[in-house]
N, C-alpha and C positions, 0 to 999 in steps of 0.2 A: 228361349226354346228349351235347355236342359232343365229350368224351373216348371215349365207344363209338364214334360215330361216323366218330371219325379214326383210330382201330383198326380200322375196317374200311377205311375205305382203305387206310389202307399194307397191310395185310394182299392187296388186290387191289392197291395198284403193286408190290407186291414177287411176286406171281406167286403168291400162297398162294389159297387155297379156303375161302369162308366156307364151316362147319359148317353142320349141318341145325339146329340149335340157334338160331346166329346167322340164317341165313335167317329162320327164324321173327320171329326180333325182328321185322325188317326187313316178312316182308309181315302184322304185327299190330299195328304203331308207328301210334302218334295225338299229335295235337297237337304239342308241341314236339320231343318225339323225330323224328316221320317230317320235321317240316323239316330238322330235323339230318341224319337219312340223304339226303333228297332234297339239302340244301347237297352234300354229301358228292357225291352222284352226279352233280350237274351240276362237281364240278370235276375230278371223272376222266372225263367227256366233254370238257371243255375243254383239258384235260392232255392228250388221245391224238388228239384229233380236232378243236382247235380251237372259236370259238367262231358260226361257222356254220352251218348245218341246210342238209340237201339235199332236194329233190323229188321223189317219185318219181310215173308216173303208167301205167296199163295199160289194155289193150283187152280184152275178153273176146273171142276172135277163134274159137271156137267153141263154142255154147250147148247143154245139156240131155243127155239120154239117157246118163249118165255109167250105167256099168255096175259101181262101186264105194257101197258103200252110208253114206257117213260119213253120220254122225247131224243134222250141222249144217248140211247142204249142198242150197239147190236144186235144185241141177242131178241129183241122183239119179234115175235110173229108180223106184227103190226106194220111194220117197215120193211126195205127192201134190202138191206146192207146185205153182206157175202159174209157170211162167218161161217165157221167150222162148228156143225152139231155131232154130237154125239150121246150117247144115254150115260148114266153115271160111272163114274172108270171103279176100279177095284181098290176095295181095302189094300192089298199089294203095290198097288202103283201112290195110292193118297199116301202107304206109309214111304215108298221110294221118294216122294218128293219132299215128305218131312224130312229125311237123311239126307237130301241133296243141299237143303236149306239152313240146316246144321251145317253143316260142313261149309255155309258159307258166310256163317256169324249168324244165322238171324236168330231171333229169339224169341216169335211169335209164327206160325204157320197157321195160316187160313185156307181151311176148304171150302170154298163157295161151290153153288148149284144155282141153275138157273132155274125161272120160275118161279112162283107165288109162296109155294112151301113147297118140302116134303113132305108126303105124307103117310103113316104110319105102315110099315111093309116091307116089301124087300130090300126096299132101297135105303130106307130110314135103319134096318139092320145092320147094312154096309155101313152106313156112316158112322153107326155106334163102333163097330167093328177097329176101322181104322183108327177112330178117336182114342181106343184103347191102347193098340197097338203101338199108336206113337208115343202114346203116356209111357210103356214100355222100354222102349226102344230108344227111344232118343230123349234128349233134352230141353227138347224147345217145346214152348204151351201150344196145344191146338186151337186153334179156334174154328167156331161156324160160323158159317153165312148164307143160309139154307133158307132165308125168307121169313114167312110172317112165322109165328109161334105159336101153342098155347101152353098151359103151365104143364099138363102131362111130357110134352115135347121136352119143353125146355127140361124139366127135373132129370129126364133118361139123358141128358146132353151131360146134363151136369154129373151126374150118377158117374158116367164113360169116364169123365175126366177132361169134358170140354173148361178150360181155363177159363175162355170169354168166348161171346155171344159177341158179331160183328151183324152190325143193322144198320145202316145210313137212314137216315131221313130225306138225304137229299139236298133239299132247298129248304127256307123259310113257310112257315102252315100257308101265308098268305098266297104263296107264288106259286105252291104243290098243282094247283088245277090244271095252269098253264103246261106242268111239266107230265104229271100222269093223272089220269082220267080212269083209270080200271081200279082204283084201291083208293080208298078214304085215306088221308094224314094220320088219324086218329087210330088208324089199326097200327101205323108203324109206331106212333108212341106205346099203345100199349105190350107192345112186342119187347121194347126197350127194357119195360115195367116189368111184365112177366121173366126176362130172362135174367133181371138181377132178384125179381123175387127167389128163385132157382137157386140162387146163390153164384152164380155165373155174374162175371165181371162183363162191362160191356164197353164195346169199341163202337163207336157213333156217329160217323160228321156229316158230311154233305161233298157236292162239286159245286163250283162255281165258274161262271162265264155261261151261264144259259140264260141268260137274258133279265137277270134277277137285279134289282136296285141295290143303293150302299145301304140303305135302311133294309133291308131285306137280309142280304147279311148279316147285320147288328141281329137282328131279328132271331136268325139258324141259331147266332151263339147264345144267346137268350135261352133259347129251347133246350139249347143241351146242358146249359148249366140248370136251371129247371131239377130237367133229369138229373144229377149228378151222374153223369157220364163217368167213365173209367179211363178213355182214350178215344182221340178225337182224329180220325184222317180225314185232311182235306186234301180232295182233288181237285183239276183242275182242266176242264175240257177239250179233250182233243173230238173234234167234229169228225165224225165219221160219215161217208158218202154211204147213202140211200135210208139215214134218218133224218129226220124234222129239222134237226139241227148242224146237218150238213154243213151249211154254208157262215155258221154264228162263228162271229171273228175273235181270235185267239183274246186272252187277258197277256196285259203287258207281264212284262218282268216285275214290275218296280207294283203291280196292282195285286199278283201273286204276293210281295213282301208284306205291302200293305196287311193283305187278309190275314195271315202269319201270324204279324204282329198283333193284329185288334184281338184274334182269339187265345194269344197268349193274356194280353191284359182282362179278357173276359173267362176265363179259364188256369189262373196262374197256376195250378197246381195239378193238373191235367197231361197226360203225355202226348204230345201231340204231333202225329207223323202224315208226313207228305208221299202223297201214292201217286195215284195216274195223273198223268198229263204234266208232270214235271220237268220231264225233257224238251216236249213242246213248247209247252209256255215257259217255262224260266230261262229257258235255252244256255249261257254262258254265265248265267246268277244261279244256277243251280248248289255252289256253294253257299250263297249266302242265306239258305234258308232257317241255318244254326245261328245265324247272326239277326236274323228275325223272332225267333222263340219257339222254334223247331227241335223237335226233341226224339226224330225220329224219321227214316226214309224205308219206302218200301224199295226191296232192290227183286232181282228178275223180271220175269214177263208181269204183265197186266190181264186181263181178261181175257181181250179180244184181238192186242193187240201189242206189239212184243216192246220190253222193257231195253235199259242199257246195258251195254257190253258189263260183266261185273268188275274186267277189271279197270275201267272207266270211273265206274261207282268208288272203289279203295281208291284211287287215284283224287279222288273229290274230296275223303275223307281224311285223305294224309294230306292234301292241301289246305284245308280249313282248321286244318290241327286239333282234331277231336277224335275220338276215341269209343272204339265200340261197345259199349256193356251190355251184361248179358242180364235177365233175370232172374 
C-alpha cells in the first residue's frame, strides 16, 4: 500500500500525470490504502505550499434572474428555487464585507454576480470602484467572479487591482451538456485564458456530485491543469429544492476525501480550497480535508445559502492543528 502510494508521488513531484487507471485507484481506495494516498497528499501540500491553510470568504453582490440555465444553481431564471434577488449592492457595502472578512482571517474576498457577465456600465463602474477601495483599505486580495470575460474586461479588473479572476468550469467538457445548455464549455475556457492573459491570477474548479463519472473527475483535473490554474475550489453539492438537481443524493464523506486527494496528486503545487457543500457532505470529516491535500476552506455564507457558525469553523481548525496564513 505505502509503496503505491509513494509512486504516486514522485510520479506528481517529478511532473508526470497519473493515468486514468491510477486515478481510479485513488478515487475507489478504502481503508488503509485511501490513508495511504491521503498521507501521500497531505505531504505534497506540505512540500509546495507549506503547512498552513488559508481563508477565503465572498459576498454574493448580485442575486437571482441569472439567464444561464446550470442544473445546480439557484439563482437560474430557468428553475423554480426561492432565492433572494436583488440588483448589484454598492461599492460601500462590497468594501464593508471585505473588512468583515479581514477581520476574520481570510485572505482572499470574492465578489461574485449573477448572470452571464457584466457588462460594460454602471454597474461594471461599481465593481471597478469597490475592487479599488478594498485594494486601499484592507488587506486581503479581491477577487472576481462576474462571468464570462473579454480581454478589455479583464485588463480594467486587473488595472483596479483585481488579484485573481474566479471562473469554475464546473464539471468535465464531456459532462458540461448535461449540466448547462445556454453557454458552450469553450467560452468558459477561454474566459480562464483571457483573465490570466490580463495578468490576473486565476481561481478555477468545479462541483461535484451531479451525476458526473470517476473518469469525468479525472477529466475536470486534467483540464485545469492544462490551464495552469492558480487555485483550485472544489465544491460539493448541496441539492437545492426547485432545481434539476433537487433530489441528486449527497457524496459520501470518504468520496469528498477521495476527490481532495486525486486533485492534490494531479495539481501538487496548486492551492487548493474547499467551499460550498462542505458542511453537507463532509458532515463530521470536515477536519480532515487538510489531511486529504486541502490547502484551504472558504468560511462565511455561500451563495445562496448560508455557511457555518465562524466559531465552529476556528474550532475545526484548532482541532486539526493547522494554522492560518495569510498572503
Amino acid at each position: 500500500m505505502l509503496k503505491v502510494a509513494q509512486l504516486f508521488v514522485e510520479k506528481s513531484r517529478s511532473g508526470q500525470v497519473l493515468s486514468a487507471d491510477e486515478a481510479l485507484q485513488i478515487l475507489t481506495a478504502k481503508g488503509a490504502m485511501l490513508s495511504a494516498f491521503m498521507a501521500g497528499a497531505q505531504g505534497l501540500k506540505e512540500k509546495y505550499l507549506g503547512e498552513g491553510v488559508e481563508l477565503c470568504s465572498i459576498i454574493n453582490a448580485k442575486s437571482g434572474h441569472c439567464a444561464e440555465n446550470c442544473s445546480f444553481c439557484a439563482q437560474s431564471a430557468h428553475h423554480q428555487a426561492r432565492v433572494d434577488s436583488y440588483p448589484l449592492k454598492s461599492a460601500a457595502e462590497m468594501l464593508a464585507g471585505a473588512q468583515a472578512a479581514e477581520a476574520q482571517g481570510s485572505s482572499c474576498y470574492g465578489i461574485v454576480t449573477s448572470g452571464t457577465r457584466v457588462e460594460p456600465g454602471a454597474e461594471f463602474a461599481e465593481l471597478l470602484e469597490a475592487i479599488r477601495a478594498i485594494r486601499e483599505q484592507t488587506r486581503v486580495i479581491p477577487s472576481a467572479s462576474i462571468g464570462l470575460l473579454d480581454a478589455e474586461a479583464a485588463r480594467a479588473l486587473a488595472e483596479a487591482g483585481c488579484g485573481t479572476y474566479h471562473h469554475n468550469l464546473e464539471t468535465a467538457r464531456s459532462f458540461f451538456p448535461q449540466i448547462c445548455s445556454t453557454h458552450d464549455y469553450e467560452e468558459d475556457v477561454t474566459t480562464v485564458r483571457v483573465a490570466k492573459q490580463a495578468g490576473m491570477k486565476v481561481c478555477c474548479g468545479g462541483i461535484f456530485g451531479l451525476g458526473e463519472s470517476f473518469q469525468q473527475r479525472f477529466e475536470l483535473g486534467l483540464t485545469l491543469r492544462e490551464l495552469a490554474v492558480d487555485s483550485v475550489p472544489l465544491n460539493f453539492l448541496n441539492p437545492i429544492d426547485g432545481t434539476p438537481l433537487a433530489g441528486q443524493q449527497l457524496l459520501t464523506p470518504m468520496d469528498c476525501l477521495r476527490i481532495i486527494c486525486l486533485f492534490r496528486y494531479l495539481l501538487p503545487d496548486k492551492k487548493i480550497t474547499i467551499c460550498g457543500g462542505r458542511d453537507i457532505n463532509l458532515r463530521e470529516f470536515q477536519s480532515a480535508i487538510f489531511m486529504a491535500g486541502a490547502s484551504g476552506m472558504m468560511v462565511g455564507n455561500y451563495l445562496t445559502s448560508a455557511g457555518r457558525d465562524l466559531a465552529m469553523d476556528r474550532q475545526l481548525l484548532k482541532d486539526a492543528e493547522v494554522t492560518v496564513s495569510h498572503c
